[in-house]
C-alpha positions as CSV (number, residue, x, y, z in Angstrom):
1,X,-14.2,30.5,4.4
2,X,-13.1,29.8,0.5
3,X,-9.3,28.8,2.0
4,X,-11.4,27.0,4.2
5,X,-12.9,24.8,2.0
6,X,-10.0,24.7,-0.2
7,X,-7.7,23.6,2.7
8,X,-10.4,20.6,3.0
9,X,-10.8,19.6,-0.3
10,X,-7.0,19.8,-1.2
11,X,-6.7,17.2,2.0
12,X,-9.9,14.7,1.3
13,X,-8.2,14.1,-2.2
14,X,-5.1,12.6,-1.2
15,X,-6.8,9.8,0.8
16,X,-9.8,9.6,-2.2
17,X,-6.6,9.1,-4.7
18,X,-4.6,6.5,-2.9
19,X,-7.1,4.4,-0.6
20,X,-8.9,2.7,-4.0
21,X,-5.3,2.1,-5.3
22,X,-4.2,0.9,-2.2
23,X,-7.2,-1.3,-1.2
24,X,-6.7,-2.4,2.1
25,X,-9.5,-4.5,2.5
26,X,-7.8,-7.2,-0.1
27,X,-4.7,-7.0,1.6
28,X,-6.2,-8.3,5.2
29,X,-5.6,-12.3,4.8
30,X,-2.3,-11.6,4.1
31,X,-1.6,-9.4,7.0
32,X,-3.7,-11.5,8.9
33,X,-1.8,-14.6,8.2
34,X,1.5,-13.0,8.4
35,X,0.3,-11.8,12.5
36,X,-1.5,-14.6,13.1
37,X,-4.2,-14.5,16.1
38,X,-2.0,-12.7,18.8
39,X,-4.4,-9.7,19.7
40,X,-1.3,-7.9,20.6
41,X,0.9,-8.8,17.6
42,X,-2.4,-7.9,15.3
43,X,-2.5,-4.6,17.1
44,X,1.4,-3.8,16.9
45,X,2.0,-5.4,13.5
46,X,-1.2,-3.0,12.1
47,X,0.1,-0.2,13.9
48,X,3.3,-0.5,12.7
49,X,2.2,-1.0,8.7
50,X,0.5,2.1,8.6
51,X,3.7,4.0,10.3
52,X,5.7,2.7,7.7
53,X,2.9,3.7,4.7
54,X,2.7,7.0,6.0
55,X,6.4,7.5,5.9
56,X,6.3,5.7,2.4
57,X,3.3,8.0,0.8
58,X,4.9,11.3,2.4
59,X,8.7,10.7,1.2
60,X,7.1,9.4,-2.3
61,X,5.0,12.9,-2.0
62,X,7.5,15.1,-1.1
63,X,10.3,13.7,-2.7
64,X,9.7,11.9,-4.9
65,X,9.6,13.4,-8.2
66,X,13.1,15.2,-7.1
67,X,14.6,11.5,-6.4
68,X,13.3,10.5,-10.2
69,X,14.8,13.7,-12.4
70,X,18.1,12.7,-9.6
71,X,18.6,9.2,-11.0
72,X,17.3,9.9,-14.4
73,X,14.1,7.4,-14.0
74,X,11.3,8.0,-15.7
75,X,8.2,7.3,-13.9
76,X,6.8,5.1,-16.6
77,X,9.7,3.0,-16.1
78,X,8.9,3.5,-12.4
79,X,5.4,1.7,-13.2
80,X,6.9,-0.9,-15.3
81,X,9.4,-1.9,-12.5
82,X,6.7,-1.8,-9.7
83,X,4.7,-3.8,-11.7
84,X,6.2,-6.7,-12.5
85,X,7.2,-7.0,-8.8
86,X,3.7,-6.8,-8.0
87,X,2.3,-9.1,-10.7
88,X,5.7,-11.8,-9.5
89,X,4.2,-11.5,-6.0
90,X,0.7,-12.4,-7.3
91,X,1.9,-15.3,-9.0
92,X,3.9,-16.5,-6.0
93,X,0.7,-16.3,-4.1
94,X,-1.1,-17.8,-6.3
95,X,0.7,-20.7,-6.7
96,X,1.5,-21.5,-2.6
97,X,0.7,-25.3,-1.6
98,X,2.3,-26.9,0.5
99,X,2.9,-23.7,3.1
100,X,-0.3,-22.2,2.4
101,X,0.5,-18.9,5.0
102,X,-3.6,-18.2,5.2
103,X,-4.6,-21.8,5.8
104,X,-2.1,-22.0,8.8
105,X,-3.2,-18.5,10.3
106,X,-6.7,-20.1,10.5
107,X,-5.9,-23.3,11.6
108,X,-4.1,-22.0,14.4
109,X,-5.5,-22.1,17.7
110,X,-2.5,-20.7,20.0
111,X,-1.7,-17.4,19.3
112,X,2.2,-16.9,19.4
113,X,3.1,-13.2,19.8
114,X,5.9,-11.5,17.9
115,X,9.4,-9.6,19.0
116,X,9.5,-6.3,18.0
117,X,12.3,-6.9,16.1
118,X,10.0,-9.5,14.4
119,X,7.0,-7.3,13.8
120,X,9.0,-4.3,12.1
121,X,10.8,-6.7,9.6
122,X,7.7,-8.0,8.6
123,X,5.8,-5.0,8.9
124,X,7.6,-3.8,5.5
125,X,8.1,-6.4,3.2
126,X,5.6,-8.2,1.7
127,X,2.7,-6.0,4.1
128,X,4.1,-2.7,3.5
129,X,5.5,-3.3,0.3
130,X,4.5,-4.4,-2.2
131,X,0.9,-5.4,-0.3
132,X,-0.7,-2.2,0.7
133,X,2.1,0.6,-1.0
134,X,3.0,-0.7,-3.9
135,X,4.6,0.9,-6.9
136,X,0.7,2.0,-8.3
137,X,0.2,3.8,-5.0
138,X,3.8,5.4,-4.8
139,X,3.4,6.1,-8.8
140,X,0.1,8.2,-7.7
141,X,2.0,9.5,-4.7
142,X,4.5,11.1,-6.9
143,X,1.8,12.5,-9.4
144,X,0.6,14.3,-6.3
145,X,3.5,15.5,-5.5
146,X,4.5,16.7,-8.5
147,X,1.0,19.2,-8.3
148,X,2.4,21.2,-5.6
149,X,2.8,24.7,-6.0
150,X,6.6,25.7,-6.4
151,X,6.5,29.2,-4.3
152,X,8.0,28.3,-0.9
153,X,4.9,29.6,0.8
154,X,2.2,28.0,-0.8
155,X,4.4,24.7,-1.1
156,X,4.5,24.7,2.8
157,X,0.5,25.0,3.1
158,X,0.2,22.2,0.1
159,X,2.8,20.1,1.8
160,X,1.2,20.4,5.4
161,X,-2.5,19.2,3.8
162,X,-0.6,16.1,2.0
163,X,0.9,15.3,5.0
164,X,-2.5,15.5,6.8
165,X,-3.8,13.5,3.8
166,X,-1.6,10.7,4.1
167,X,-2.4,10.7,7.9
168,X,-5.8,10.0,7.1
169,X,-4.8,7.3,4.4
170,X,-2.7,5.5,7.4
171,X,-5.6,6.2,9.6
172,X,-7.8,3.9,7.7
173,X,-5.0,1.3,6.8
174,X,-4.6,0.2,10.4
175,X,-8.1,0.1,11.3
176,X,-8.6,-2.4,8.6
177,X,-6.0,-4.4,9.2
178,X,-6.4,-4.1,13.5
179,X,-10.2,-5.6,12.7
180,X,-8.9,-7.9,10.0
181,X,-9.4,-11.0,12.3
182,X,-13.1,-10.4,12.7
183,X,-13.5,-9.9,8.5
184,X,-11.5,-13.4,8.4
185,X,-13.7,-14.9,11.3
186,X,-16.7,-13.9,9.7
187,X,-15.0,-15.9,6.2
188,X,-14.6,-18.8,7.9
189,X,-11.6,-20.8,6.7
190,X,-12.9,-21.9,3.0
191,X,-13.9,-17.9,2.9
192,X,-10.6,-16.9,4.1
193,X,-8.7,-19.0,1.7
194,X,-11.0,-17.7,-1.3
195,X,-10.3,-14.2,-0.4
196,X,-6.5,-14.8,-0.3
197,X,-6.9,-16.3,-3.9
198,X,-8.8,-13.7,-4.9
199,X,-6.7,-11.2,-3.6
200,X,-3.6,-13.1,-5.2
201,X,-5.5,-13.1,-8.4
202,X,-6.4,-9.3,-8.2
203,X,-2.4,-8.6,-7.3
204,X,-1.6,-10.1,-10.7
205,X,-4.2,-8.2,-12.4
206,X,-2.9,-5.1,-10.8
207,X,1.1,-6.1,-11.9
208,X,0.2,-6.5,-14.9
209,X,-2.3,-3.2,-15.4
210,X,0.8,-1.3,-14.1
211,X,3.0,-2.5,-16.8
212,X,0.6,-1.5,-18.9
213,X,-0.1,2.0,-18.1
214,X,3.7,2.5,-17.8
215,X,4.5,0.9,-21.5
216,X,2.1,3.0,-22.6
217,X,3.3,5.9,-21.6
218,X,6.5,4.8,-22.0
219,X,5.6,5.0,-25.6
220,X,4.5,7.8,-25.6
221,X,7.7,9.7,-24.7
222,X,9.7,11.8,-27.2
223,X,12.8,9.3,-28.7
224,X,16.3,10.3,-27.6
């Protein structure tokens, strides 16, 4: 019963760690302008973004820290990296006029449905990455990883609950972004291009926090 509970515990924390860092919710009018109002493209194009985070959060988990010590990164310098894409992304966001993406998504009465080929390339970039798995999100990913035990038994065990973890985590990425046409609908279009601002805003804040935290540490690390 004690392994029991352990077993839970160990797998409730991945998806307690990552989901406020992630933040779906701020990410919908983005995703939602990017699928526009094809029911079937929202579905496909949601579906597909939380495939691709789950692969991302589970090779960052697993992985990850082995790929850093590889290359000789530094995961401050991981943060730092991450962060000012984040924080350029923001500002790009920010500053959209003339092809506001969010307005248009609104305004748009006929749904036009995407290729496949279509809805995996933007599945990734910007939705995937940086949006929803950014370099905060595979920066805690890592830190995770690096928790596992090193025996080959108990690393299996702690590798098959992040996994299950992660699952969850892409569990409730897609069912945030498949209803992310009612949140927007219940916006209305001055709400939905508030949000998007906000959510810019919040992307720059979060670029720039990231920097932070990894100068920081960065500091913080013995001279060569």
């Amino acid at each position: 019963m004690e392994f029991v509970t352990h077993f839970l515990q160990a797998m409730v924390i991945v998806p307690l760690t990552l989901l406020p860092i992630i933040n779906p919710i701020s990410g919908a009018p983005v995703f939602l302008a990017t699928a526009g109002r094809d029911d079937q493209t929202v579905r496909q194009l949601a579906r597909q973004v939380a495939v691709n985070c789950w692969y991302v959060l589970v090779v960052s988990m697993l992985i990850g820290t082995y790929v850093l010590e590889l290359f000789g990164i530094s995961l401050p310098i991981v943060r730092i990296g991450g962060g000012l894409l984040v924080a350029s992304t923001g500002w790009r966001m920010l500053n959209s006029q003339d092809r506001d993406e969010v307005r248009q998504a609104v305004a748009d009465s006929h749904p036009v449905a995407l290729s496949r080929t279509e809805v995996v390339r933007l599945s990734f970039f910007p939705i995937t990455f940086p949006l929803t798995t950014g370099p905060g999100t595979i920066a805690a990913a890592i830190a995770l990883g690096a928790k596992l035990p090193s025996q080959p038994a108990l690393y299996v065990v702690a590798a098959f609950v992040a996994v299950l973890g992660t699952a969850i985590t892409a569990l409730v990425i897609y069912l945030v972004y498949r209803h992310s046409g009612k949140l927007m609908q219940r916006l209305g279009d001055i709400g939905a291009l508030v949000m998007l601002r906000l959510a810019a805003f919040m992307l720059l804040c979060i670029g720039i926090e990231i920097i932070w935290a990894g100068w920081l540490e960065l500091n913080q690390l013995p001279r060569p």
